[in-house]
C-alpha positions in Angstrom: 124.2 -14.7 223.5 126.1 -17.1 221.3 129.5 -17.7 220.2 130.6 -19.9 217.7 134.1 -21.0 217.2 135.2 -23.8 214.9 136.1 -27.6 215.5 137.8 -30.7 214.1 134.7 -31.6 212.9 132.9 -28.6 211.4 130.9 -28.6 214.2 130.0 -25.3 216.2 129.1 -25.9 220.0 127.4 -23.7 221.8 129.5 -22.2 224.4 127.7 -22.2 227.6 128.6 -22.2 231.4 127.4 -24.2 234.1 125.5 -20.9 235.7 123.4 -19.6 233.6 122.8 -15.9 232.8 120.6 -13.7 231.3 120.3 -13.9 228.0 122.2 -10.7 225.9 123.7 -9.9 229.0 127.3 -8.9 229.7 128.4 -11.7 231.8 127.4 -13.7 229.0 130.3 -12.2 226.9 132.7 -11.8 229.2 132.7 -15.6 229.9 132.9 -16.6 226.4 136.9 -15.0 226.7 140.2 -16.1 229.1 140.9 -13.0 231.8 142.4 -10.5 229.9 145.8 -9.0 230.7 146.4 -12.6 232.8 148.5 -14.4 230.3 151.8 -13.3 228.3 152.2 -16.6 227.2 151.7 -18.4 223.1 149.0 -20.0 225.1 145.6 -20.6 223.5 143.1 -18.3 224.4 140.5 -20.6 222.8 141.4 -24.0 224.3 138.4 -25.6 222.4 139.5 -24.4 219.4 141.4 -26.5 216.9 144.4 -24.8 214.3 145.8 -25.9 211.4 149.0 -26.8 211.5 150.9 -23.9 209.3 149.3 -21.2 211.6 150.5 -23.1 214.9 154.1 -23.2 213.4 154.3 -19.9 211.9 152.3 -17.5 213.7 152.7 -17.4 217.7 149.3 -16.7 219.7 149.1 -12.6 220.7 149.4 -11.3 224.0 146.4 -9.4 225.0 146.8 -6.6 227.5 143.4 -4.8 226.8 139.7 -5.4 226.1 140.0 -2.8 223.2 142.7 -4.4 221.7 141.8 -7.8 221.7 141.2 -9.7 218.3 139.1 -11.7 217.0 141.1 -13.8 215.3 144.2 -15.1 215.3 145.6 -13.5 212.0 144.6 -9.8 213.0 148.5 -8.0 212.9 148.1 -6.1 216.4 147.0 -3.2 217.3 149.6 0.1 216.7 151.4 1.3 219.7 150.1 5.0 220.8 152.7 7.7 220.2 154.1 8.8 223.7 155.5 11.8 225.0 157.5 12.4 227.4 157.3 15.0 230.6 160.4 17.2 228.9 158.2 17.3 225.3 155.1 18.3 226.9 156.6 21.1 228.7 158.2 22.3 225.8 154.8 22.1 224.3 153.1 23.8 227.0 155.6 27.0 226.6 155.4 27.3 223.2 151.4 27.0 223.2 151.5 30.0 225.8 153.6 32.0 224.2 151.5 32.1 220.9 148.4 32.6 223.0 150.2 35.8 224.3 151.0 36.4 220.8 147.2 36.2 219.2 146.1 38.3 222.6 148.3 40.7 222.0 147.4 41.1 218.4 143.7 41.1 219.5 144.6 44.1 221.9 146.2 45.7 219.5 143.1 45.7 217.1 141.2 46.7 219.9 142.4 49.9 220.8 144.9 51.4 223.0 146.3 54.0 224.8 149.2 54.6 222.7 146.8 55.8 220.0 144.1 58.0 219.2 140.1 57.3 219.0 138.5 57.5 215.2 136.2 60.3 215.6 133.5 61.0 212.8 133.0 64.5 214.0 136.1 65.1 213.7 136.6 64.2 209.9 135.3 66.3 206.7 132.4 65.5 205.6 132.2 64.7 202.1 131.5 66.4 199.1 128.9 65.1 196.4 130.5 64.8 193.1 127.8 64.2 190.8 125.5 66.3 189.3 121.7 65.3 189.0 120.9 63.0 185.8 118.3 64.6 183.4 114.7 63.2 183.4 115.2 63.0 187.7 113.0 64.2 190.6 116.1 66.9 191.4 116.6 68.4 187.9 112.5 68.3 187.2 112.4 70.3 190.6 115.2 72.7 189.8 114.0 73.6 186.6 110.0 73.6 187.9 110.0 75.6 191.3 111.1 78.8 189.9 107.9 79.1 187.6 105.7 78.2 190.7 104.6 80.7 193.1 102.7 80.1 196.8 99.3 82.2 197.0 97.9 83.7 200.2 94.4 85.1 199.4 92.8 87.3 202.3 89.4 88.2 202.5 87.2 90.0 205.5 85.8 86.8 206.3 88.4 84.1 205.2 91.9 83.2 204.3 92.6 80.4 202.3 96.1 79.1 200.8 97.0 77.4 197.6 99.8 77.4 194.7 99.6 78.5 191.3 102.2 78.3 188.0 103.2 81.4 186.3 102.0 81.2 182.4 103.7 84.6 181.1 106.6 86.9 181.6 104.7 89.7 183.2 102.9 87.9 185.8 99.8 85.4 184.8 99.4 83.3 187.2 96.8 79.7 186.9 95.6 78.9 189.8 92.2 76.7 190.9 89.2 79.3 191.1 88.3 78.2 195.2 91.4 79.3 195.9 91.1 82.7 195.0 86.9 82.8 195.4 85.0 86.1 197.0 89.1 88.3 196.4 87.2 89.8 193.6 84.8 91.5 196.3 87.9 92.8 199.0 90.8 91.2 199.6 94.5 91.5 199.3 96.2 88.6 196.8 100.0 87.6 197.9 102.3 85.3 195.9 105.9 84.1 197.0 108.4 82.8 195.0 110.9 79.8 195.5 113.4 82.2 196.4 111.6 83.8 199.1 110.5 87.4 198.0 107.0 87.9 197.5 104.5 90.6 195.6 100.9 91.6 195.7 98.8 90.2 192.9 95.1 91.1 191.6 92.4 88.7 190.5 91.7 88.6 186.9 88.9 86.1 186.4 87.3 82.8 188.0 85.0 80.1 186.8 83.1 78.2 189.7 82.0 75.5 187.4 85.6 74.3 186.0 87.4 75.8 189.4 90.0 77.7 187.1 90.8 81.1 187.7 93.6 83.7 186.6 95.4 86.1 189.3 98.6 88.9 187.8 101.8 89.7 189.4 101.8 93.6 189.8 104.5 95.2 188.1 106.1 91.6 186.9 108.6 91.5 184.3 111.1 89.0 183.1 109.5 85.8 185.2 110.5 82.4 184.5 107.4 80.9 182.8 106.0 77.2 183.0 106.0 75.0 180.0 102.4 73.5 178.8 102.4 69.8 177.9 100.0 67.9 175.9 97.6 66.0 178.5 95.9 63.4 175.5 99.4 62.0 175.1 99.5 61.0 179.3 99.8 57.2 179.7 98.8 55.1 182.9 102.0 54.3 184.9 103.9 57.3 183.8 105.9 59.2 186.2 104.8 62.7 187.6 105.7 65.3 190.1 103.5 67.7 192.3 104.3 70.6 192.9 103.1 73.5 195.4 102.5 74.8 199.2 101.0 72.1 201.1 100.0 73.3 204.1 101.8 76.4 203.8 105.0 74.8 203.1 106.4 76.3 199.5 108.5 75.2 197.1 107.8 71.3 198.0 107.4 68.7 195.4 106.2 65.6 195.8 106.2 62.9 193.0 104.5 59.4 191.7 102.5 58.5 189.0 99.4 58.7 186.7 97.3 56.2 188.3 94.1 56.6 185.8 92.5 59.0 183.3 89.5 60.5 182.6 87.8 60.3 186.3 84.9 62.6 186.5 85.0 64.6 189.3 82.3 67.1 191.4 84.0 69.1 193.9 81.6 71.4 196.2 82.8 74.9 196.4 82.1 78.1 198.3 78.7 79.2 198.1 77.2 76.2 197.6 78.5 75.9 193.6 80.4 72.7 192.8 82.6 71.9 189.8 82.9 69.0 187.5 86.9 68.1 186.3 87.6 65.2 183.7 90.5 64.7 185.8 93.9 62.8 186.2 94.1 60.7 188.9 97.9 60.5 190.7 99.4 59.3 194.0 101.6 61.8 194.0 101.2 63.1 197.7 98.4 66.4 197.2 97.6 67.9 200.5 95.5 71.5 201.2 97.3 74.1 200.0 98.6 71.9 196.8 95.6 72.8 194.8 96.3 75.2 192.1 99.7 74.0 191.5 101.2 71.9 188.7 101.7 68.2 188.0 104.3 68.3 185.3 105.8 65.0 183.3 109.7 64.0 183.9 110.5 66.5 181.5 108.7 69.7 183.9 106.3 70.4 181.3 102.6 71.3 183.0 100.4 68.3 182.1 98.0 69.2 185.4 96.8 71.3 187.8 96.3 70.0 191.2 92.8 70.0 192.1 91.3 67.7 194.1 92.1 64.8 197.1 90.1 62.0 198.2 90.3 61.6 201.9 88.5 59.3 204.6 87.9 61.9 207.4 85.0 63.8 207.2 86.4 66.9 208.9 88.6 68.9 206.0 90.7 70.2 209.0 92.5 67.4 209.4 92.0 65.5 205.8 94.9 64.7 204.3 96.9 62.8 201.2 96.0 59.4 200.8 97.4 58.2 197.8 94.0 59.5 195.5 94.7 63.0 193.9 93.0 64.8 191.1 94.3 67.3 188.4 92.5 69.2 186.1 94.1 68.1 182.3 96.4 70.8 181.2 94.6 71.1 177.6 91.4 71.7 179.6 92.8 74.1 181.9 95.0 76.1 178.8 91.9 77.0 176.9 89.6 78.0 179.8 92.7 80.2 181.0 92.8 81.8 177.9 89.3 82.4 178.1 89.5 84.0 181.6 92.3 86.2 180.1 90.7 87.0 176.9 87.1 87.6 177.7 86.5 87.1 181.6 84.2 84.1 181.1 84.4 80.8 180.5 82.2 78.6 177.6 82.3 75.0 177.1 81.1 72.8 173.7 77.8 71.4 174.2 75.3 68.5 173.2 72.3 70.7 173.2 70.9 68.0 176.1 70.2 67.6 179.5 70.6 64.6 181.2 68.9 62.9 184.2 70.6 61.9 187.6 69.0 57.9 187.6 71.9 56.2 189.7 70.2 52.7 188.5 71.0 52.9 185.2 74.3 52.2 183.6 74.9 55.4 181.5 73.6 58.5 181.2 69.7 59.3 180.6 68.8 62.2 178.3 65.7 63.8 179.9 65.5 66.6 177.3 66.5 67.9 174.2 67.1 71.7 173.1 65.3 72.4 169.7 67.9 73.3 167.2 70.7 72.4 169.1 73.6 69.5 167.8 71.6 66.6 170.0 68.2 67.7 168.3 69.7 67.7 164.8 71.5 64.6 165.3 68.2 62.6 165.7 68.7 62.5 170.1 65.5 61.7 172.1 64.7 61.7 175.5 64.6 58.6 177.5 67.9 57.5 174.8 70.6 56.1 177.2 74.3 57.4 176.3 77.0 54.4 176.9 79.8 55.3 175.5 81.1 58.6 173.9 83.7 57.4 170.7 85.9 54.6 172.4 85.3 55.8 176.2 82.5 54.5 178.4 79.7 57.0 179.5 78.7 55.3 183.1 77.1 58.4 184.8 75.8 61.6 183.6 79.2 63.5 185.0 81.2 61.5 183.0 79.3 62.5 179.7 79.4 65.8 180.7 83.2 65.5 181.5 83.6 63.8 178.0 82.0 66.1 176.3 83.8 69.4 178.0 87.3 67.4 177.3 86.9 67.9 173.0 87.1 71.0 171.5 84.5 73.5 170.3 82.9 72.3 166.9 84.4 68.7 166.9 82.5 65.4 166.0 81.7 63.1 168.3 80.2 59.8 168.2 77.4 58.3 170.5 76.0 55.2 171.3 72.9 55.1 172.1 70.8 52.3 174.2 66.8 52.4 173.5 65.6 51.5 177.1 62.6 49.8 175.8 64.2 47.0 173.3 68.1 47.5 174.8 68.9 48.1 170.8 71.9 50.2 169.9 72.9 52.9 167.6 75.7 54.9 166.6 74.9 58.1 166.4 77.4 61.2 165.2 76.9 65.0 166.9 78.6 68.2 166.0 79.7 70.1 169.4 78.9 73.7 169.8 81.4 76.4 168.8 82.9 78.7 170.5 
């Protein structure tokens, strides 16, 4: 370690000591300096060092009394005395300090709770009234204004009993409900409905169809009922909200809601006796469960735009299947007119091609394997082996979904078809007059 320090002659000597020492080491420092705290004197602490003249005159050489404090040069001003204080200060200090500790412990004690005063107890307080009444368009005023046109139904047979929900459609007791609800009561069997208020009356099966699983059930001696509003199904949009209504697992008067998750999803439900029905149904996650079906999935306005139908479920034991997000409802447009149907004649009809169509899973549409002579399908120029993809805008992937299509359009309507040849893949347009009524 060097120091340099200057000299008469602009020279700068290297300071070194006749023992030498490790180089960057401390001794090698502490050499290059007088003892400190040894002299009190003006004398020179660097007695090789050379100053001018001015500086010798005007400016006395410091006492040092630390290794801290010590300059590095000669016209550094001092260092500034520390501020003292004496014994009497400090234990004037020391009270004062102790008696605002006492003060911010006694403050703190205070927040803390005491004996003087008494414990906040919540069970003790009122409990507080809502103030607000429910907003139009919401789940509670939908509910309140829905539940008391919905009824739970407990069908009782010799050999079964079976569960469901149902809406009431008239003043003096008509009641919609899904058909496997209600199936083999025509035979023997006792029909009960409750209402959301509790009181419940016997009921009598009107009519059933199997193949759309609709049927119609009547409140004895009903009068003066509260009556569910129909709403228009084709106007549904994906996304929109809904509400479900019903008994799910025997528990009425619940309501459960969510939202249109798709349309037109051709469904085949197996029923009793081996018979199975075909929907063109609404799909929802609104929460359906056993003992839904029957019941209505109304709009954010509680107007009826479904009846609750179907659920998908991944166990293969119905016992224990449950919600899981994939419900189906039968469109309120298609379940209106088959009702009325039930009601007016007991049976149930539904507009028609006047084809069949083949169950090939391999091909992308639906396969007509015959055609009925003199029927809308032969007079529009249809042929079997022609492969239906799309029915107007909507695409015909499976032969349910045609026939789903078709039974969603009204008696005597025009359709149009498009229609693949399987041999050269061409495609035609082809139009077809439904049956009527």
């Amino acid at each position: 370690m060097t120091n340099q320090f200057p000299t008469h002659n602009g020279e700068n000597p290297d300071r070194s000591s006749e023992n030498p020492v490790e180089p960057n080491s401390f001794e090698q420092v502490r050499s290059s300096y007088p003892q400190w705290g040894a002299s009190t004197s003006n004398q020179n602490p660097y007695p090789n060092a050379t100053f001018n003249s001015e500086q010798r005159s005007e400016q006395p050489a410091p006492t040092w009394t630390s290794w801290d404090s010590e300059p590095l040069s000669t016209d550094v001003k001092p260092a500034k005395e520390k501020r003292k204080v004496g014994i009497g200060t400090a234990l004037a200090l020391m009270l004062v300090g102790s008696i605002a500790t006492g003060s911010v412990v006694g403050i703190a004690t205070t927040q803390l709770g005491s004996d003087s005063s008494s414990p906040l107890n919540a069970l003790e307080q009122p409990s507080v009234q809502r103030t607000t009444n429910a907003e139009a368009g919401s789940a509670e005023q939908v509910a309140a204004a829905v539940l008391p046109s919905v009824v739970s139904i407990q069908a009782i047979t010799q050999t079964s009993a079976s569960e469901g929900s149902g809406s009431i459609i008239s003043s003096d007791g008509y009641v919609m409900t899904n058909n496997h609800v209600v199936a083999g009561i025509e035979q023997s069997g006792v029909l009960e409905v409750s209402f959301s208020d509790g009181t419940t009356a016997k009921a009598d099966f009107i009519a059933g169809d199997p193949s759309t699983d609709i049927a119609v059930i009547k409140i004895r001696d009903a009068h003066d009922l509260p009556v569910i509003q129909f709403g228009d199904s084709d106007t549904l949009g994906v996304g929109q909200d809904v509400m479900a209504v019903g008994s799910p697992l025997g528990l009425s008067s619940t309501v459960t809601t969510g939202i249109v998750s798709a349309m037109n999803r051709p469904v085949r439900a197996s029923g009793d006796g081996g018979e199975s029905s075909l929907i063109d149904a609404i799909q929802t996650d609104a929460a359906i469960n056993p003992g839904n079906s029957g019941g209505p999935l109304v709009d954010m306005e509680g107007r009826l735009i479904g009846m609750n139908s179907v659920i998908a479920s991944i166990s293969s034991g119905s016992d224990s299947a449950g919600s899981i997000g994939l419900g189906f409802a039968i469109p309120s447009n298609f379940a209106k007119r088959v009702a009325d149907q039930l009601i007016t004649s007991g049976k149930v009809s539904q507009p028609m091609l006047g084809v069949q169509v083949g169950m090939d899973n391999s091909v992308a549409g639906a396969v007509i394997a015959s055609v009925q002579d003199g029927g809308p399908g032969a007079e529009a120029g249809l042929q079997p082996g022609n492969i239906v993809t799309k029915l107007n805008d909507r695409i015909i992937d499976s032969p349910d979904s045609l026939i789903a299509a078709v039974r969603s359009h009204d008696f005597g309507e025009t359709v149009t078809l498009t229609i693949t040849q399987p041999d050269t893949s061409q495609t035609r347009e082809v139009e077809v007059t439904l049956t009527s009524e």
